[in-house]
C-alpha positions in Angstrom: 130.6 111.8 82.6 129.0 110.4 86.1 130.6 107.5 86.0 133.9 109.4 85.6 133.0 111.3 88.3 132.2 108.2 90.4 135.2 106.6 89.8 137.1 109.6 90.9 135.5 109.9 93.8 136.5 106.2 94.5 139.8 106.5 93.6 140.4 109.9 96.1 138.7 108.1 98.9 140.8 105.2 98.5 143.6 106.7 99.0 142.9 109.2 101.4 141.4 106.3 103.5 145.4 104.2 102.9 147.1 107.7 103.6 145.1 108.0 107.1 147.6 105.6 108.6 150.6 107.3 107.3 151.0 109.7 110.5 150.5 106.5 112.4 153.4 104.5 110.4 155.5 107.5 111.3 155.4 107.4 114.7 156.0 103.7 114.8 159.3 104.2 112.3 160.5 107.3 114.3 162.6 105.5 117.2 163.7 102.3 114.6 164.9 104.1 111.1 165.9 107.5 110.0 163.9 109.3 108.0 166.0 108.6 105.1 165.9 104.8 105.9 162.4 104.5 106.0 162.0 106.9 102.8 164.4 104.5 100.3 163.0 101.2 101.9 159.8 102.8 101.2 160.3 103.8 97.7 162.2 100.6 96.9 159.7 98.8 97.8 157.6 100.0 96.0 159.8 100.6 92.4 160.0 97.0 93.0 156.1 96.0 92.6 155.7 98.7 90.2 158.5 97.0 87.9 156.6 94.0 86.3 153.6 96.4 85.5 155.4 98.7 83.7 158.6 96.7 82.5 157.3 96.5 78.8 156.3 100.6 78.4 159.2 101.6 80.0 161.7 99.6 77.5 158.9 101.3 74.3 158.9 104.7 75.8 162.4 105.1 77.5 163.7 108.1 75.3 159.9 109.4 76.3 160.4 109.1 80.1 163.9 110.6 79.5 163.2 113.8 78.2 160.2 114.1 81.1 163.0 114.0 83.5 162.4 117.6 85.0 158.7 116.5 85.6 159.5 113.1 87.4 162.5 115.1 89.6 159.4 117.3 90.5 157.6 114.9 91.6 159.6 113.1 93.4 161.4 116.3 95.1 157.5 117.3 96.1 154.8 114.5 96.6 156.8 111.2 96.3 160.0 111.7 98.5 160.0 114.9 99.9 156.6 114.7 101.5 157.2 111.9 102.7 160.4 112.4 104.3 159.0 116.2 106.0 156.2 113.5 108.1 159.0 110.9 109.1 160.7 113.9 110.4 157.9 115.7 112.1 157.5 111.8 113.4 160.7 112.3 115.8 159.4 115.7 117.7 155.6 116.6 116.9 152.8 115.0 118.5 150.3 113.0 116.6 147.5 115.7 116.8 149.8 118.5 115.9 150.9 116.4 113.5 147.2 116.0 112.0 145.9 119.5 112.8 148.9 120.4 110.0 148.1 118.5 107.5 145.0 119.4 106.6 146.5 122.5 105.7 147.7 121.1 102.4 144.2 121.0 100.5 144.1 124.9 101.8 147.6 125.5 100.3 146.4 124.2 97.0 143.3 126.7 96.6 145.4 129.2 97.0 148.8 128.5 94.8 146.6 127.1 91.9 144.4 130.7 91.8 141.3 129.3 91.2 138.7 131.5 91.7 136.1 129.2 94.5 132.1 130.8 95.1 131.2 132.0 98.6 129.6 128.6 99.0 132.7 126.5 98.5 135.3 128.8 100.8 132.8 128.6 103.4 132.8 124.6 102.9 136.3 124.8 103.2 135.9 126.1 106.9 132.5 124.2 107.7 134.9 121.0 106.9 138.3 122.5 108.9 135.9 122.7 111.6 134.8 119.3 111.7 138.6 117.7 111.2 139.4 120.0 114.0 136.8 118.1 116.2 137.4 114.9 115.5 141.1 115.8 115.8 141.1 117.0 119.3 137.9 115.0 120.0 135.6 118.4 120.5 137.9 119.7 123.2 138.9 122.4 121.8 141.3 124.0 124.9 144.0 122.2 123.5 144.5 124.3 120.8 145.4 127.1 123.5 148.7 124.7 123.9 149.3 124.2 120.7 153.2 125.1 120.2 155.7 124.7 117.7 158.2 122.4 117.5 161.0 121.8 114.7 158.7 118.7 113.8 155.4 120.9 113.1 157.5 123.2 110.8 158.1 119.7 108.7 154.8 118.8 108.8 153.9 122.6 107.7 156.7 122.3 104.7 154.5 118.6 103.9 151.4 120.1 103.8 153.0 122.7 101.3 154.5 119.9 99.0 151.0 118.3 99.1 149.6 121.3 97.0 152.5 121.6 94.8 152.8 117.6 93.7 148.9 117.9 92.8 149.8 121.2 90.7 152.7 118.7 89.0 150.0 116.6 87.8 148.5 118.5 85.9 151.0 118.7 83.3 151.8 115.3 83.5 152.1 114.1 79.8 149.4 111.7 78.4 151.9 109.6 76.3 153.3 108.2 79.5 150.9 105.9 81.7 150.4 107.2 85.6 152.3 104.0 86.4 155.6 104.6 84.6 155.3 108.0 85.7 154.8 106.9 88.8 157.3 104.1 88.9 159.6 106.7 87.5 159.1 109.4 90.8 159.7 106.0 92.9 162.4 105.1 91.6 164.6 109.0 91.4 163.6 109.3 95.2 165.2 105.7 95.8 168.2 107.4 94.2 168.0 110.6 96.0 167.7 108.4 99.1 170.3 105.9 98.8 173.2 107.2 100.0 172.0 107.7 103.7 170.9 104.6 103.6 173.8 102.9 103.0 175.3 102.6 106.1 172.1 101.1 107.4 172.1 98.5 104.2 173.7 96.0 106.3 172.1 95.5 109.4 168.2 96.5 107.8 167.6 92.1 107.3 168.1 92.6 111.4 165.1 94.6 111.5 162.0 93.0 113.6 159.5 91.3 111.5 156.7 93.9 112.7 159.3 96.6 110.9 158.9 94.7 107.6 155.6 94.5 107.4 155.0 98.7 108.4 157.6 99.0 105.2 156.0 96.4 102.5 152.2 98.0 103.4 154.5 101.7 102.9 155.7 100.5 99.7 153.1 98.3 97.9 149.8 99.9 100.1 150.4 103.5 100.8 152.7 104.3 97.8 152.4 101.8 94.9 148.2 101.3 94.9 147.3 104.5 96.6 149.9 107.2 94.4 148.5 105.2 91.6 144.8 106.4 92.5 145.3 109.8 93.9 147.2 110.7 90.5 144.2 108.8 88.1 141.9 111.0 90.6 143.4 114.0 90.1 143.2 113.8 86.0 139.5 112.7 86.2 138.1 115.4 89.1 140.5 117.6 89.7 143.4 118.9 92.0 140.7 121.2 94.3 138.0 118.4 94.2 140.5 115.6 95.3 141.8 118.0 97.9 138.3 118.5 99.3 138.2 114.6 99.7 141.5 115.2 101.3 139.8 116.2 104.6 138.7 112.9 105.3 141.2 111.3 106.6 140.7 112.2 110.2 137.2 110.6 109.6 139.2 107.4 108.4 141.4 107.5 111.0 138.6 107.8 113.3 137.3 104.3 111.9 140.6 102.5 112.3 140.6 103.4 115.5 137.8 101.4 116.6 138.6 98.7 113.9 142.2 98.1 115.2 141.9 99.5 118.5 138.6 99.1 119.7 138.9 103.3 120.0 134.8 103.7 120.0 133.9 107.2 118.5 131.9 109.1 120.7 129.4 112.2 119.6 132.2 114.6 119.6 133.8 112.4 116.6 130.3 111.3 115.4 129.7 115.5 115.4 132.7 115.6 114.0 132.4 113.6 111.2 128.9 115.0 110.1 130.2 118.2 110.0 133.1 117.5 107.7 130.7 115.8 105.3 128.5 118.6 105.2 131.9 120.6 104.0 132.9 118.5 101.8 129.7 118.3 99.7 129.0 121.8 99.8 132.8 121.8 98.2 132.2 119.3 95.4 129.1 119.9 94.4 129.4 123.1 92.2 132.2 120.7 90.5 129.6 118.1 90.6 127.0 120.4 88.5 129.2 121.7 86.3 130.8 118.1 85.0 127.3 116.8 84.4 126.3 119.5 82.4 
């Protein structure tokens, strides 16, 4: 059971740690594809690395995947596409701190649709580690949430946020006759569907695009949406939608990290503060999951 445990863990850092540089990919994108150009490069990119894994269970299982089709349409109208496509939106108006402060909203939104009853202990971990993303967010100064106003982008990033608690409600009924991968390759491949025909018109001048273009769309395809879907949906069936959403507030502290990796952004104790803080959360979240699992 530990090991389970473990490897869920794992799985929800991992991608939580590939999903910290989505807002960043966004923001790049914005000025250079529409949001529905980036969301069916995106997706077939990635139905096209998914394909050779899955090729032989998709031909066995076919009438299977067929009459899950209400299931995969979910997900790819809620996590897969739609998510997605709210950020690339929000990309064009909102700032990249609005853009973050928002999005860790969605593990909030999930407490409350799914009705699960949390102790004392774990809602107050649930502000302990809203506090700390919040710090490392606006780097401890916290007057700029007094100029904090909406734009058309933040409500996109608000509607996100919202889809984010209602794919990882999806999952749960996800049948287990069907791999995660052809589910998943499935959700890819309806939102490259449901994409397609605004990005036709782009079709034939997308091989113009810069080289740097093509390499922000392969890592969105094969990185951020074939390897790390993949893991966040095997987390979710081995730890849970409300303990993978705890892991979910994170992702400022991995952002934080690429930041000084990539660009030589050096945390200072604000950030450092930060980040202790939204580990302390975060365990006092998890660990009544922790107990009772190893029972």
């Amino acid at each position: 059971m530990k090991s389970t445990l473990i490897i869920g863990y794992t799985l929800a850092l991992f991608t939580v740690m590939m999903w910290s540089m989505n807002l960043i990919y966004a923001k790049y994108l914005a000025d250079k594809l529409t949001p529905e150009e980036i969301s069916f490069s995106r997706w077939s990119i990635a139905s096209l690395a998914m394909l050779p894994f899955i090729l032989k269970e998709l031909i066995n299982k076919f009438q299977l995947v067929l009459k899950s089709w209400k299931l995969i349409v979910s997900m790819a109208l809620s996590g897969i596409g739609g998510l997605n496509l709210l950020v690339y939106y929000a990309g064009r108006t909102a700032s990249a701190t609005n853009m973050s402060l928002l999005s860790i909203l969605g593990p909030i939104f999930l407490i409350v649709l799914s009705h699960q009853q949390i102790s004392f202990k774990q809602k107050a971990g649930v502000l302990i580690t809203v506090f700390g993303a919040i710090t490392i967010i606006l780097n401890g100064n916290f007057k700029e949430l007094s100029t904090f106003q909406f734009v058309i982008g933040d409500v996109y990033m608000l509607g996100s946020a919202f889809l984010f608690a209602v794919y990882a409600l999806i999952q749960k009924n996800a049948p287990t006759n069907i791999s995660p991968l052809l589910l998943l390759f499935a959700a890819s491949f309806v939102s490259t569907l449901i994409f397609m025909p605004a990005a036709i018109p782009a079709l034939k001048t997308i091989r113009l695009l810069p080289t740097n273009v093509w390499y922000v769309l392969i890592i969105l395809g094969i990185i951020n949406s074939f390897l790390a879907y993949l893991c966040w949906d095997k987390a979710l069936q081995k730890i849970g939608a409300i303990t993978a959403g705890a892991l979910y507030y994170t992702m400022p502290a991995f952002t934080m990290f690429f930041s000084y990796l990539f660009l030589n952004d050096k945390p200072d104790a604000a950030k450092m503060f930060g980040l202790f803080v939204v580990c302390i959360g975060v365990l006092m979240l998890i660990k009544p999951t922790l107990k009772n699992k190893t029972k």
